[in-house]
C-alpha positions in Angstrom: -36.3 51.7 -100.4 -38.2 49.3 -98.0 -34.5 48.5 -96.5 -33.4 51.9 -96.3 -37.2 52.7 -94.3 -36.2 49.5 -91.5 -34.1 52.4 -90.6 -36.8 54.4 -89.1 -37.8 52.9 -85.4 -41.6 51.5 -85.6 -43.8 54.6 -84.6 -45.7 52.4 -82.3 -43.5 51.3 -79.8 -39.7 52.3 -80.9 -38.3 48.8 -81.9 -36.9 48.1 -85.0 -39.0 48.4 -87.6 -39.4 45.8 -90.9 -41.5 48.7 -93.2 -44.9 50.1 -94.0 -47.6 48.2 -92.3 -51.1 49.6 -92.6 -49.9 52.8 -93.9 -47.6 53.5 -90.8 -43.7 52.5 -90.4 -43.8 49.9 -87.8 -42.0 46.2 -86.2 -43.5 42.9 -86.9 -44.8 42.8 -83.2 -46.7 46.1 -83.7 -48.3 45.1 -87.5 -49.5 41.8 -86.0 -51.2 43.5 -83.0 -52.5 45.8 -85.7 -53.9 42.9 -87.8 -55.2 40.6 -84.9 -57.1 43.8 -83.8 -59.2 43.7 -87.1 -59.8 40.5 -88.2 -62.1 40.2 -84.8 -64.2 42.1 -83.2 -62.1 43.4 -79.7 -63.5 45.4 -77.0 -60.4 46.6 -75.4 -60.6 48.1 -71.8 -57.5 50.7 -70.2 -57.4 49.5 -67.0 -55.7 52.9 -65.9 -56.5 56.2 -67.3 -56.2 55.5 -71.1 -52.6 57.7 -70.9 -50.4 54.5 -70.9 -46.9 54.6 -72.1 -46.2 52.8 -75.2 -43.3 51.8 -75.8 -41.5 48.4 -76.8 -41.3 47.0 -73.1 -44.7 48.7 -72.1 -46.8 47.8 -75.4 -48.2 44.0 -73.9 -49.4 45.9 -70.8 -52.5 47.6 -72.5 -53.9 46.7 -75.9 -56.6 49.8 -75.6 -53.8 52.5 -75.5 -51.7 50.2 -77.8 -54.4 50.4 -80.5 -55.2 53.8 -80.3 -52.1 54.5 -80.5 -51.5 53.0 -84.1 -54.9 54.8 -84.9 -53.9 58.1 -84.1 -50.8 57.3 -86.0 -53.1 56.3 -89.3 -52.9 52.8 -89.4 -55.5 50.9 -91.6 -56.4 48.5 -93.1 -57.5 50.3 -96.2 -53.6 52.6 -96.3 -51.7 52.5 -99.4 -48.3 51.2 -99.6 -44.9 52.5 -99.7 -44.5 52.1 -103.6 -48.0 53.7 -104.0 -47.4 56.9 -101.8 -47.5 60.4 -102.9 -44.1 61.9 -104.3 -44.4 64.3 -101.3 -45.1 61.3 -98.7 -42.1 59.3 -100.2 -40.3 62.1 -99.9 -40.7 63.0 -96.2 -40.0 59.0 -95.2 -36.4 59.7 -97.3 -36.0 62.7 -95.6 -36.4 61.0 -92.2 -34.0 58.1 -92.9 -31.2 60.4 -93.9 -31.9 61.8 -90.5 -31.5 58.5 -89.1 -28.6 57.4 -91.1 -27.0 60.8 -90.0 -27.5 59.9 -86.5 -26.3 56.5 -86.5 -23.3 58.2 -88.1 -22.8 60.9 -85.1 -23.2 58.1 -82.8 -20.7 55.7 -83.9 -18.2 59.0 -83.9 -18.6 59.6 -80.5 -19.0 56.4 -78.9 -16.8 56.6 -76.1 -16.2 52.5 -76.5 -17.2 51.0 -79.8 -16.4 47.6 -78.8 -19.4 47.6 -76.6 -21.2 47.8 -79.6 -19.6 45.4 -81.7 -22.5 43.5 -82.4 -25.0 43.7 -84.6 -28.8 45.4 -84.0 -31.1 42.3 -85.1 -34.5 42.9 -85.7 -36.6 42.0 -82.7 -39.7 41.1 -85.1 -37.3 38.4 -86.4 -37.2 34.9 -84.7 -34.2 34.2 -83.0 -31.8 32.4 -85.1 -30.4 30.6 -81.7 -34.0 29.7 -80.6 -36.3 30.4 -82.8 -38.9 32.2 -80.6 -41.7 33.1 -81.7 -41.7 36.0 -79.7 -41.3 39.7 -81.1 -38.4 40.9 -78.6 -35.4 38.5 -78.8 -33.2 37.5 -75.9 -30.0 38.5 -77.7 -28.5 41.8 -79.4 -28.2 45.0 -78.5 -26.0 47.8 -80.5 -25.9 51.6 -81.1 -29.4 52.0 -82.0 -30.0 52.2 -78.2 -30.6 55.2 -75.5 -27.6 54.1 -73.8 -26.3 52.9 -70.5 -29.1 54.2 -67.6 -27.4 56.0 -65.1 -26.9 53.6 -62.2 -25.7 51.0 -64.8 -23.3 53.5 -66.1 -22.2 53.9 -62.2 -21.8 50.2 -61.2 -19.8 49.9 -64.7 -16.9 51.9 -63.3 -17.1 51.2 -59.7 -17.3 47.4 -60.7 -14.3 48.0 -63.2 -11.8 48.9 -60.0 -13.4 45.7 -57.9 -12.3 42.3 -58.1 -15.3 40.4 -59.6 -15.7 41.4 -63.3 -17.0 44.1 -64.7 -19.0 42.2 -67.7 -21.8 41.7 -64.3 -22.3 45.4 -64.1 -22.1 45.7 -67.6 -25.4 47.3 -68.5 -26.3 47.7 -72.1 -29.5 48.6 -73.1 -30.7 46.2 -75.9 -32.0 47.9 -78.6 -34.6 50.3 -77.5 -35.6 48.8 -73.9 -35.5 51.7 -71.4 -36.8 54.7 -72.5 -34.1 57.6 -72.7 -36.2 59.5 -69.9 -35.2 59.4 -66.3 -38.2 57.9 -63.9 -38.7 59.5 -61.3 -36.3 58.7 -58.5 -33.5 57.9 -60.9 -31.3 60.2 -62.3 -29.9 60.7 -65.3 -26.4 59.9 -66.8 -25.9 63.2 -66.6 -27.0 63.7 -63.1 -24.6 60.6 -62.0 -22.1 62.3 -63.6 -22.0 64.9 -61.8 -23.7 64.1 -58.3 -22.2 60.5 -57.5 -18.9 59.9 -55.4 -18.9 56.6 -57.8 -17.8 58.3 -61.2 -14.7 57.4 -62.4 -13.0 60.0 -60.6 -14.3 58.6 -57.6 -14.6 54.9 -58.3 -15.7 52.9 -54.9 -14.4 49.4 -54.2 -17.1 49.6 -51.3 -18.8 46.0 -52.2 -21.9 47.5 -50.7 -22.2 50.2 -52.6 -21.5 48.3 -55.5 -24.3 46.2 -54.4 -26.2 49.0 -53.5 -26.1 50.2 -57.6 -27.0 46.4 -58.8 -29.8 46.6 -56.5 -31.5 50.0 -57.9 -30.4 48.4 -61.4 -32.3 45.5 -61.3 -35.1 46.7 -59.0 -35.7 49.7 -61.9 -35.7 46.6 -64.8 -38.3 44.7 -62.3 -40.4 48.0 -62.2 -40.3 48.5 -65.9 -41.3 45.3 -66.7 -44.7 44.1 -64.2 -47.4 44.4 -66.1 -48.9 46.3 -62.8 -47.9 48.5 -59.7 -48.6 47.6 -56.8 -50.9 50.2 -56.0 -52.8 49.1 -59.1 -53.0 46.0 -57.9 -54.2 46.2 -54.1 -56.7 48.7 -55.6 -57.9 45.7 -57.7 -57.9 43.9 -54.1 -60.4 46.1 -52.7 -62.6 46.3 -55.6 -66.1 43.9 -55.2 -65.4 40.2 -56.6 -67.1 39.7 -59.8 -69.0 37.1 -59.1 -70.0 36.2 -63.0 -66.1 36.0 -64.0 -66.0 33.4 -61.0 -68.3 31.4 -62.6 -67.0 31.7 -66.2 -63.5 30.5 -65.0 -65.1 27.3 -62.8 -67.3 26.6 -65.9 -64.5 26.5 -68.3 -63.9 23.4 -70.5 -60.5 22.0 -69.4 -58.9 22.6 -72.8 -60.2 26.0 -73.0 -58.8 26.7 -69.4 -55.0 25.2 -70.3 -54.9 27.8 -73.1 -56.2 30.4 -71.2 -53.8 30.0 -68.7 -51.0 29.7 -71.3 -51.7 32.7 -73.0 -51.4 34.6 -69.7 -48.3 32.9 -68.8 -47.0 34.3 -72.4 -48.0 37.3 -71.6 -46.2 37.2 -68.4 -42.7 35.2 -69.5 -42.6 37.9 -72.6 -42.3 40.9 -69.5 -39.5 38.3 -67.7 -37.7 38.2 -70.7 -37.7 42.2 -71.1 -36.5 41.9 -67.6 -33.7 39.4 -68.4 -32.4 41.6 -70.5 -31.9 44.4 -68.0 -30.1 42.6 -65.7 -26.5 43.6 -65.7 -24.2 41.0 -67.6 -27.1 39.2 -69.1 -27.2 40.0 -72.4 -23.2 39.5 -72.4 -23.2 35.8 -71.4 -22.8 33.3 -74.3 -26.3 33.3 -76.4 -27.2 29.8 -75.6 -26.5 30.6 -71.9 -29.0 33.1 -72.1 -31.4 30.5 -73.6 -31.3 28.2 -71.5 -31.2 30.1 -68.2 -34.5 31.5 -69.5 -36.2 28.4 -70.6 -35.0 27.0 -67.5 -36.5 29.8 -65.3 -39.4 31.4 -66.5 -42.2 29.4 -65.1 -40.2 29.8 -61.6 -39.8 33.6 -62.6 -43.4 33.7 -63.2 -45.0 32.1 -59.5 -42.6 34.9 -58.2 -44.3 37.5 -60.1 -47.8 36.1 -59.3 -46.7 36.1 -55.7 -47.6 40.3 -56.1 -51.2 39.4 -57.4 -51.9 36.8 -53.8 -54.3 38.6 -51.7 -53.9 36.8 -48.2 -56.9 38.3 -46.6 -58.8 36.6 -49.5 -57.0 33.8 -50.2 -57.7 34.9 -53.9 -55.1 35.8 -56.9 -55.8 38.6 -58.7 -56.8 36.9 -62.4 -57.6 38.7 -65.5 -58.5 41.7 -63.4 -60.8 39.7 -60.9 -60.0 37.9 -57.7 -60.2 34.1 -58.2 -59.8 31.5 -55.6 -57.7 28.2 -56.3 -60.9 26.4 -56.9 -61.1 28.2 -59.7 -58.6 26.4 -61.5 -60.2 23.2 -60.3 -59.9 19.9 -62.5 -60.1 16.1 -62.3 -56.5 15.6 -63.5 -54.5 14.8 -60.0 -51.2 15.7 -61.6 -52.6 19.2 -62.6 -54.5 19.9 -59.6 -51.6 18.8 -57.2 -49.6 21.5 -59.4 -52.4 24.1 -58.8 -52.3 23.5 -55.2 -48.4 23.6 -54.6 -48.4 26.6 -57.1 -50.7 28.6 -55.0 -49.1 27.4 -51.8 -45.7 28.7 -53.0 -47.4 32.2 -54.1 -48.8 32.4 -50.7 -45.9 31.5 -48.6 -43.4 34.3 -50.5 -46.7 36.9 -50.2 -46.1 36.4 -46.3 -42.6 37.0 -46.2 -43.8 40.7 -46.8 -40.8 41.1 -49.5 -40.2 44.8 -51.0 -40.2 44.9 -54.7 -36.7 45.8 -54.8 -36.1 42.5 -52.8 -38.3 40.4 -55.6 -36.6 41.7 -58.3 -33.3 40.7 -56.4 -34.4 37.0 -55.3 -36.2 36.8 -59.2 -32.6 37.6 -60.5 -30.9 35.2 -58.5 -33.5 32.0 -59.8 -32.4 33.5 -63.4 -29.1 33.4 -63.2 -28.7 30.1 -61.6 -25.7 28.7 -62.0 -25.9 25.1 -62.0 -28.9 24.8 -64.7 -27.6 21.9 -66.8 -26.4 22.8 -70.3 -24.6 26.2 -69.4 -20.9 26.6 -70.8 -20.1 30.0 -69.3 -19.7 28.7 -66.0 -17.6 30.9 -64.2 -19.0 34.0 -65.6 -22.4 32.9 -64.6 -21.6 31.9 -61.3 -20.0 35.5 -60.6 -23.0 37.0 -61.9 -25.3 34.7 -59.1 -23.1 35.5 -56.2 -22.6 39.4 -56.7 -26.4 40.0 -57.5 -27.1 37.2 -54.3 -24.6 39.6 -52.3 -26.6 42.4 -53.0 -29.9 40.5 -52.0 -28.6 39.7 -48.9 -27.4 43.2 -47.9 -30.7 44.5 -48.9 -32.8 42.1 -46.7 -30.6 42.3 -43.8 -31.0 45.8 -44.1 -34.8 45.5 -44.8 -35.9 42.4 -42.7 -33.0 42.7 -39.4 -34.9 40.2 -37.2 -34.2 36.6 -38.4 -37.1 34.3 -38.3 -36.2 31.3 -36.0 -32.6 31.3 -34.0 -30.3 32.4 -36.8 -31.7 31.9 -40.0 -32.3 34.7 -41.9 -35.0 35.8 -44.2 -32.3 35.9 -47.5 -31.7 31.9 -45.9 -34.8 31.2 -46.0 -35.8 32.3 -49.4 -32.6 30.8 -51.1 -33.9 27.8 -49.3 -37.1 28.0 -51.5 -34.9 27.4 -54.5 -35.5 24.0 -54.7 -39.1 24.1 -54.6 -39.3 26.5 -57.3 -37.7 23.7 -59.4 -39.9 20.9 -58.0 -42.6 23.1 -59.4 -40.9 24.0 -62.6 -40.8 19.9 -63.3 -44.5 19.6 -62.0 -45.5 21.9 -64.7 -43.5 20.5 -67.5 -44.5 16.8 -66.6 -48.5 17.9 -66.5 -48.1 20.0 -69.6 -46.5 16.6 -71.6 -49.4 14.4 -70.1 -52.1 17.4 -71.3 -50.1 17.8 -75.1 -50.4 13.9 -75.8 -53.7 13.3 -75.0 -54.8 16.9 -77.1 -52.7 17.2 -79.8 -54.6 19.0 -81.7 -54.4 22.4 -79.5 -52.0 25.0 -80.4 -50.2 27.1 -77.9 -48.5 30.2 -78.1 -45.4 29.9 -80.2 -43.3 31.4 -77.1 -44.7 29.1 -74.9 -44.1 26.3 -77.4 -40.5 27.1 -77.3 -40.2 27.7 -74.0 -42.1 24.9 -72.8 -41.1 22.1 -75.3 -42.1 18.5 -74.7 -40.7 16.8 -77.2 -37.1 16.8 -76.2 
């Protein structure tokens, strides 16, 4: 039976679920939050207004609701398993997985295109067999247990299919449960495109802009999906007193406590770029190791982007574990690490004053992923199609944004794609500090993620 209940989505979040944990059907991602939670004592705080959304790209943003949630559900450490349920309670999980089973059933009959589906679901609790990460949401997979294409996908899917770069870049499948099957506001449904937009197939565009235009809200929604806050949340944090205690905390940390403080929130971060990944149109159809790679390759780069939202430049200050910090914080008598420090906050500053809309990060972030000339990558030419269509649409939206250019003719899209290389001067900063910090403390453990991401000993 405990086969036939992995059939039932985790109550928690919606992923795929491995059974009854603590009395509740959940994933491997939601039972280990569950046990971490009570084997210490946790004083959670909702930094919004304890209604967050959980769901399995929005679960890492706030443990409080998280935990509640799998309360209200009954989870406990004291529940009784499957096997030792109730007739009645083993009853009501069988009905619910012949309502799954029948589901799956209806969906696989009207499945406009099967072979989109042609691969198998895996379990996100499982590592991933081409990377072993020890991270609950794996990079590849997706199959007909998910929501379905969101509407602007489905759009740039057919317009892209009558344009002459390939469709597989517009492609956008939702892996496994990632978006949730309600419109946000401002996006419409599938239903809605169907019937509003001039890009259905009865319609389909070869307008490259408005193709662009569709990759844009694409990946733009997947980047507001997957930051851990809005923006409004976080310039309200800007405003708020600094906490002058935390300050201290931080500047009085041991140096070994501070590296795996800082890679736990760097986990925390890289496990949201990944969700994001995912969203991207074509991603998830590249060749598995391509996905690998381009994501060990950019994440760290992915991630100074991201912090670039948290840079206060009236303050000088990023926004830390919900307190304003100043780059002295981080201070240390390791040259190598605090010359990385330095250029990593310089960096953060210098895209916060480019004054970049969100739709425009989530465009440039897209173009560091899907970097075409990261060495190791076999799908060249798909990848490099991918790169230039998404950078097309970056630059239509920040010639439209940002007309003026910023000295004589360069642009603001030329001088971010000019940034490029520094992002991967920093990327090899950080891995060369990171070795130097690992041999001389080998007894620390980081985050299993971060381990693979991150590894040294290749």
């Amino acid at each position: 039976m405990t086969a036939q209940i992995e059939i039932i989505p985790c109550k928690v979040c919606g992923d795929k679920s491995s059974g009854v944990h603590y009395g509740v059907i959940t994933c491997e991602g939601c039972k280990g939050f569950f046990r971490r939670s009570q084997s210490s004592v946790v004083n959670y705080q909702c930094p919004r207004a304890k209604a967050c959304t959980v769901d399995r790209v929005n679960r890492n943003r706030c443990q409080y609701c998280r935990l509640q949630k799998c309360l209200r559900l009954g989870m406990s450490r004291d529940a009784v398993k499957f096997g030792r349920m109730s007739k009645k309670q083993r009853e009501k999980v069988e009905d619910e997985v012949r309502y799954h089973r029948a589901q799956q059933r209806a969906q696989s009959e009207t499945a406009p295109d099967s072979s989109v589906f042609d691969q198998q679901t895996p379990s996100s609790s499982d590592q991933l067999q081409y990377g072993s990460y020890g991270y609950t949401s794996e990079v590849g997979g997706y199959g007909p247990a998910s929501h379905g294409y969101s509407g602007y996908g489905q759009v740039a899917t057919h317009a892209a299919m009558q344009y002459d770069i390939s469709a597989d870049y517009v492609d956008y499948v939702d892996s496994t449960t990632a978006y949730d099957p309600r419109p946000t506001p401002g996006t419409p449904s599938v239903d809605a495109a169907a019937t509003e937009s001039p890009l259905m197939p009865s319609a389909v565009t070869t307008d490259p802009a408005q193709i662009s235009e569709l990759l844009s809200k694409t990946i733009a929604d997947a980047h507001a999906r997957t930051c851990l806050f809005t923006l409004e949340h976080i310039h309200d944090m800007f405003r708020k007193p600094q906490d002058l205690s935390k300050l201290i905390y931080y500047k009085d940390m041991a140096h070994e406590e501070l590296w795996l403080e800082c890679a736990q929130k760097l986990t925390t971060v890289i496990q949201q770029i990944i969700e994001f990944a995912k969203m991207v149109p074509g991603f998830m159809k590249l060749h598995q190791d391509d996905q690998i790679v381009l994501l060990k390759a950019g994440s760290f780069e992915l991630a100074i982007l991201r912090m670039s939202r948290y840079y206060d430049l009236s303050q000088n200050c990023v926004l830390y574990a919900e307190t304003m910090l100043p780059q002295e914080a981080f201070y240390t008598n390791e040259t190598a690490e605090m010359r990385l420090v330095n250029l990593v906050f310089d960096f953060a500053r210098s895209i916060a004053e480019m004054k970049l809309t969100e739709t425009e990060l989530a465009l440039y972030s897209a173009v560091v992923l899907l970097s075409p000339d990261r060495p190791g990558l076999k799908g060249l030419a798909e990848i490099t199609r991918l790169s230039q269509a998404v950078q097309r649409a970056l630059r239509i939206e920040m010639d439209r944004t940002h007309p003026q250019p910023i000295k004589g003719d360069v642009t603001v899209c030329d001088a971010m794609l000019a940034k490029i290389p520094v992002l991967r001067d920093l990327s090899m900063l950080h891995m060369d500090a990171l070795a130097k910090f690992k041999r001389s403390t080998p007894h620390l453990e980081f985050p299993a993620l971060h381990k693979e991401l991150f590894s040294v000993d290749s």
